[in-house]
N, C-alpha and C positions, 0 to 999 in steps of 0.2 A: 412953529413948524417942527415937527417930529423928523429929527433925524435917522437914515438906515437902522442905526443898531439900537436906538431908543424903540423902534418897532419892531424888533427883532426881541427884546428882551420883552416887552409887550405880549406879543404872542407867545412866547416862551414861558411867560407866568401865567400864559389865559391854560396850554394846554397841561401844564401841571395840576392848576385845579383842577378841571377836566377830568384829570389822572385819576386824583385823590379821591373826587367824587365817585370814578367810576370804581374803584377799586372800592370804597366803603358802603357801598351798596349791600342790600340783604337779598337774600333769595324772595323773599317774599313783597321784595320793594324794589323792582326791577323799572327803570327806564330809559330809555336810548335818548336822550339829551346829552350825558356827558358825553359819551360817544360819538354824537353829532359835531357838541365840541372840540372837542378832541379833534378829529377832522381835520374840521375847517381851520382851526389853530394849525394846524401841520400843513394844509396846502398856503393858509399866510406866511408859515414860516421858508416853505417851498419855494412862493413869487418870490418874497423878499429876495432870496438868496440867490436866486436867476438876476434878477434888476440889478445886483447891489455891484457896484464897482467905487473898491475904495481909494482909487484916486482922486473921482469924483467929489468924492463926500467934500459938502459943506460945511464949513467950520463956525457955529454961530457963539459971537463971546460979548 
């Protein structure tokens, strides 16, 4: 089971690709995918961050 910040850094490495993609795009080769990405990595990083109470956290060893 994936802990809070293990999904936190999850989506944080989905929307940097996201990023990279969108930013290395050519005029000529345009598509709203990373964008999309990009997104929805930001509203998962959004819930997380609403859910997350780290008192809670689980400590799995």
């Amino acid at each position: 089971m994936l802990t809070t910040l293990d999904r936190l850094t999850v989506y944080s490495v989905l929307c940097f690709i996201s990023f990279c993609a969108l930013v290395s795009q050519t005029t000529h080769n345009l598509s709203l995918l990373p964008l999309i990405g990009m997104s929805a990595s930001v509203i998962g990083i959004w819930l997380e961050m609403r859910r997350y109470d780290g008192a809670a956290e689980e400590q799995e060893y």
